[in-house]
N, C-alpha and C positions, 0 to 999 in steps of 0.2 A: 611487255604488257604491265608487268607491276613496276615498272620505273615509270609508265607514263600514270598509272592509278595514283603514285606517289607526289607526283609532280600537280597534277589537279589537285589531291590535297590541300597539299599547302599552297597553292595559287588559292583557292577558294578562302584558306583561313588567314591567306594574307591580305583579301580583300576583306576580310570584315573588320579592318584597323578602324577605328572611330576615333576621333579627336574631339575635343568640345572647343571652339573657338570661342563661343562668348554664350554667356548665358542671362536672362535676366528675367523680372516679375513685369506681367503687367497688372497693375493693381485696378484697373478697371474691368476689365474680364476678370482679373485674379486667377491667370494662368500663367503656369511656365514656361518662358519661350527660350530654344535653344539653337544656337547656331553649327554646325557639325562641320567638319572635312571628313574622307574618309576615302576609301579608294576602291572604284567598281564601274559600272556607266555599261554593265549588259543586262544585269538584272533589279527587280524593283529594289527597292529599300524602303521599306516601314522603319520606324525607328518609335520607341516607345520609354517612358520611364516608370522603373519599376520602384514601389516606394519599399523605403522599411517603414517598424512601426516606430511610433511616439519614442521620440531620447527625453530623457531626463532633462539636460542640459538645454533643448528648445532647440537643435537641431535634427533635421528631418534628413536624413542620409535617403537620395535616389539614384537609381545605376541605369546610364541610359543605355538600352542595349538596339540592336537590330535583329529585327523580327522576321525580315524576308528571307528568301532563298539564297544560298551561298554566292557571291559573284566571283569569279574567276579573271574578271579584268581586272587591269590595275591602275586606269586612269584614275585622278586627283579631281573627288566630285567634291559640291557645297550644298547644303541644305538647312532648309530652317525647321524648325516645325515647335507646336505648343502645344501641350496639355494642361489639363484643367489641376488647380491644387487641392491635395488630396481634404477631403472634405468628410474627416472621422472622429472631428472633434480635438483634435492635437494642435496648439495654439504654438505652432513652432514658429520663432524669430528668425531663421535661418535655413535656408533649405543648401545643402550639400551635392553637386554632384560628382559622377563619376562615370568613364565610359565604361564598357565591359573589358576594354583591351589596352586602358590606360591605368596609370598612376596619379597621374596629375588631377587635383580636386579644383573643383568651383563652388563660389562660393555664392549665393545671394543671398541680402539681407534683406527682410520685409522693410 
């Protein structure tokens, strides 16, 4: 029993790998549109960006994360999705992202 508890585990945390394939501004809506892989295809995926505040520098650091329920499969899903840009007054030139389960940054320039 706790080799099989063990094993869901990490199937569940190895389905929440996120990639960012491409990300970019639409400057007509003035939202962030992001492109994902990631791997799961039993249960939903919300996927949302979580902002920091205002950099000095004009860039805006957001870490895209997923918000649904753990998935335990591990097919090779695609998904797009956008959110609105954060709107607090921080006139950043660059927004940064990053998945929760990567290394690798993206970069978009206003």
């Amino acid at each position: 029993m706790k080799y099989l508890i063990t094993i869901l585990v990490l199937m569940s945390q190895n389905g929440m790998a996120i990639k960012i394939v491409s990300a970019s501004r639409d400057s007509k809506s003035q939202k962030v549109v992001v492109n994902l892989a990631y791997q799961g295809g039993c249960m939903p995926h919300e996927f949302s960006i979580e902002w920091e505040a205002c950099s000095v520098e004009g860039r805006r650091l957001g870490l895209v994360v997923d918000t649904g329920a753990a998935d335990p499969c591990m097919n090779d899903q695609f998904q797009a999705f956008s959110v609105p840009e954060p709107e607090d007054g921080c006139e950043a030139s660059e927004f940064v992202l990053k998945s929760s389960t990567s290394k690798n940054l993206v970069v978009i320039s206003k």
